[in-house]
Phi, psi and omega in degrees: 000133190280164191259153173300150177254127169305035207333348185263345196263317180299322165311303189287025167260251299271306169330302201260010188054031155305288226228148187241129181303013200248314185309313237244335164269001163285302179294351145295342213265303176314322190272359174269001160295350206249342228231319183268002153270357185253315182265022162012086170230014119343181102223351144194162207205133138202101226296344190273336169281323152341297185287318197313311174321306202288352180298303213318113179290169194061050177264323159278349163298334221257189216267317187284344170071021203078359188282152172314174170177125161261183274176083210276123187289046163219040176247164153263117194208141202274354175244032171212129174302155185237163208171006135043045152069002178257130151339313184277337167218049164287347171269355184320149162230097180280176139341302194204120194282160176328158188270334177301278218330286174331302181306336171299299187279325176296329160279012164062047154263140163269097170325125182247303177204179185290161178218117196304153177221182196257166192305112182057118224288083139233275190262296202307118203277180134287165171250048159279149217244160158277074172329330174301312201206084198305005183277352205242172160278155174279327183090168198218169005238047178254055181286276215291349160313317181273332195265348180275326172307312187304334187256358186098000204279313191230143156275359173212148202196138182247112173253198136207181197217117155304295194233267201214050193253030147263289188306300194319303185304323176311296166331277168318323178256002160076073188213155232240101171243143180252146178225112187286173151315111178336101188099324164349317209229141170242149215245023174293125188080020132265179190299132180266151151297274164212125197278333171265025194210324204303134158210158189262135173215116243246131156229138142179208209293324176196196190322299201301315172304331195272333194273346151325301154328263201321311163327292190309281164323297186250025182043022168265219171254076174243012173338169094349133189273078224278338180258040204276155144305146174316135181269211175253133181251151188223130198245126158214115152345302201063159197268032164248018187282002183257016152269325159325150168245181181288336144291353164294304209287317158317324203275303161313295169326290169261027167288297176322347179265315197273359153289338172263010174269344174253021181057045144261131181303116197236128217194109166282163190214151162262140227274148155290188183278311223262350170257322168328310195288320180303356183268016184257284195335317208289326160315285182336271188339300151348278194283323190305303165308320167277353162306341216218304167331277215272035180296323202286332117358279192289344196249315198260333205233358233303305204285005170267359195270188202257180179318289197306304191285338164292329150293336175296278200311313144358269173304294188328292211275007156276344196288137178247143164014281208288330163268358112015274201261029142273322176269357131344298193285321176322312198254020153251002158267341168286331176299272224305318193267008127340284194301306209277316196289314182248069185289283200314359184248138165297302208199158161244167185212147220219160168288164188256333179205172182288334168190231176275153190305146172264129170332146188093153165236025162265044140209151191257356193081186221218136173243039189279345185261011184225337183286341168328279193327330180264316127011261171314351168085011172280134175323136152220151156261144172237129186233108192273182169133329177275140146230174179260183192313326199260010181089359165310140162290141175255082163302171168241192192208110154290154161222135219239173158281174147294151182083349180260038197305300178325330197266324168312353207262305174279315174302298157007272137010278219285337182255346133327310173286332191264316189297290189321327206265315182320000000 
């Protein structure tokens, strides 16, 4: 297994002249040489305009430092086709690339390629393999994001998530993936989904790194908090905890152990009626939107699309208005009364998946432990460092308030750090 690459430690050579953006997209290029006919986490690639790229002086000045970084193929971008896991715009070209695709370069990341998704990042897998165990899914649908990190190939990868398609994959390929506060990133010139739910998500080897990305992207303070206190944690299970499997259940266990072995306050807590609920909403909202996204789809193309989504959109275009804006009005009384339960808290920490990726690839897994989270519009971390019986990675998942990304970052950090130490 190629070792993962650290983008805050290859930033700091490319700074001080250890190291050249010319060296460090060359040593990507061997492990995608090595590595991407067995894990297809591509979906379009050109490693020679990389390297061309990677020459450009002053690159080290700039927040990205020249590192490579890939690209989830439901982004727009003119100098890769885009084509959003789909039949139907397998000849695309856009126009105009995404505004993260801009924010990458203007901040001096080399875009190397696209990174496979499952169809319209929903169900339908790609054939990207789980570089831990190529028998397995990487999960979705941020596959191929997770799985190039996960493989050596990029130190950084842009994904994004409806229900749990940053987290599941992080997890499941033993990667540090981040999912900002909703909107933090802004998500102009993708595929859309659900226009309330789509957020943009950063992978790569651990905390410092996603958060390094994030700095790096969006110029705001999202460093690791180097003078934060042990925080305060709130573990909460949810009444869906009987989907864990025991390695998940393991995993929860001894993060919570080994953060409180590093003095964090630590306090399982139960979800209220009014957060609960929203995690039935999070379909409605879900299918109501996507039905209306992907009208154009359904009406013009209908027989390219695959079984599953054609039966999704379907059921979907039954959902009516008025039960619409009833789980609308759900899930802003669940935002608040969140908001109100993890006052008293740095962050809460919970599971990221049911356990280890499942054998096979015609499912991508289950998002029953992420979709609430993304709903309510909150940071998550999959803060990796764990494993299951057969050896697989088992994330666990911080979660934040909205709007705390940092401190969701630094507890993370802190429990990275402490999982290590165990």
């Amino acid at each position: 297994m190629t070792a993962m690459l650290s983008a805050c430690a290859l930033a700091a050579a490319i700074r001080s002249g250890d190291l050249a953006p010319a060296e460090v997209a060359a040593r990507c290029a061997e492990a995608i040489t090595a590595r991407e006919g067995e894990i297809q986490a591509f979906a379009a690639l050109d490693v020679e305009k990389l390297l061309a790229r990677a020459q450009r002086p002053g690159l080290a000045a700039l927040p990205f430092a020249g590192l490579p970084v890939g690209v989830k193929d439901t982004f727009d971008t003119v100098d890769f086709p885009t084509a959003y896991g789909s039949r139907i715009y397998r000849r695309h070209r856009p126009a105009a690339d995404a505004a993260i695709v801009r924010m990458i370069a203007r901040n001096g990341g080399l875009v190397a390629g696209k990174t496979s998704t499952t169809e319209f990042a929903f169900t339908t897998p790609a054939a990207t393999r789980n570089p831990r165990r190529p028998s397995h899914t990487p999960g979705g649908s941020s596959s191929g994001s997770a799985a190039a990190v996960a493989a050596g190939m990029l130190p950084l990868a842009i994904g994004s998530q409806t229900a749990g398609s940053v987290i599941r994959p992080a997890s499941y390929c033993g990667v540090t993936g981040f999912k900002p506060s909703f909107k933090l990133i802004p998500m102009l010139g993708s595929k859309t989904f659900s226009w309330s739910l789509d957020t943009i998500g950063l992978f790569a080897a651990g905390v410092a790194d996603v958060a390094f990305a994030a700095c790096a992207l969006s110029g705001r303070e999202l460093s690791i908090d180097p003078t934060a206190r042990p925080p305060r944690l709130a573990v909460i299970r949810t009444p869906r905890a009987g989907a864990a499997s025991h390695d998940a259940d393991a995993a929860l266990e001894t993060a919570m152990r080994a953060a409180e072995r590093a003095r964090a306050h630590v306090r399982e807590v139960t979800l209220p009626p009014e957060v609960e609920s929203a995690d039935e909403a999070h379909a409605i909202v879900q299918a109501y939107e996507a039905a209306l996204a992907l009208a154009d789809e359904w009406d013009r193309h209908r027989r390219q699309l695959s079984p599953q989504l054609a039966v999704y959109l379907e059921q979907a275009a039954a959902v009516t208005p008025d039960t619409y804006d009833a789980a609308r009005r759900t899930t802003r009384l669940a935002r608040h009364a969140f908001a109100d339960l993890v006052e008293s808290y740095d962050a809460v920490l919970t599971y990221s998946a049911p356990g280890e990726a499942p054998e096979g690839l015609a499912s991508t897994g289950s998002s029953i432990f992420n979709r609430l989270w993304t709903l309510l519009g909150a940071p998550c971390v999959n803060v990796t460092g764990l494993t299951g019986a057969s050896g697989l990675p088992v994330g666990v998942q911080v979660v934040g308030r909205f709007g705390r990304d940092r401190s969701a970052l630094t507890a993370a950090a802190f429990i990275e750090k402490a999982i290590r130490a165990a």
